[in-house]
C-alpha positions in Angstrom: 146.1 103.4 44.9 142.6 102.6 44.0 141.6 106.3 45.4 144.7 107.5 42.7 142.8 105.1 40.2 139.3 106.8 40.9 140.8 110.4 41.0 142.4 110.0 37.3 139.4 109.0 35.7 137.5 112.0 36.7 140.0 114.5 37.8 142.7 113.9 34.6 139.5 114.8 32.5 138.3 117.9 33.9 141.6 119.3 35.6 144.6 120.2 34.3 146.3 120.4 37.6 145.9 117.0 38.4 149.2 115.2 38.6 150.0 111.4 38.5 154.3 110.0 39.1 155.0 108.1 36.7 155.6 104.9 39.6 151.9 105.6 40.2 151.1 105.3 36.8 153.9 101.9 36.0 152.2 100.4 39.0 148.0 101.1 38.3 148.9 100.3 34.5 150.2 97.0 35.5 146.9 96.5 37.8 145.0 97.2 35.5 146.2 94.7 32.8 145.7 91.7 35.3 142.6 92.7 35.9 141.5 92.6 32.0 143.2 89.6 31.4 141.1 88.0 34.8 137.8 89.6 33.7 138.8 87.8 30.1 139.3 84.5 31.7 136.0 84.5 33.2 134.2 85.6 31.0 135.3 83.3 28.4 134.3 80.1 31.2 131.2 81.5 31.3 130.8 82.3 27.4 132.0 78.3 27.0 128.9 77.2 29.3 126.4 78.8 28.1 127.4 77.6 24.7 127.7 73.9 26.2 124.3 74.6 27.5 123.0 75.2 23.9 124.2 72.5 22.4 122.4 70.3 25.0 
C-alpha cells in the first residue's frame, strides 16, 4: 500500500490513466491522518523541550 501511496503522488500528477479504488484511497487516507496526528505529537514534545530548555 505504500508502493500505491508512492505511485499517486507522482503518477496521479502526470497520468491521467492512473487509477486508485476507492478502498485503496478510504484505507491510505486513514493512514495518512495517523501519521499527521503522530508526527504532531512529537513534534510538539520536542517543541515543549526546547522551550523548557530556554527558560533554563
Amino acid at each position: 500500500m505504500f508502493e500505491k501511496l508512492k505511485d499517486a503522488y507522482v503518477k496521479a500528477r502526470y497520468s491521467k490513466h492512473y487509477r486508485i479504488s476507492e478502498e485503496e484511497l478510504i484505507w491510505l487516507g486513514a493512514r495518512v491522518e495517523e501519521l499527521g496526528s503522530a508526527v504532531h505529537e512529537v513534534c510538539s514534545e520536542r517543541l515543549a523541550e526546547l522551550e523548557a530548555a530556554v527558560r533554563r
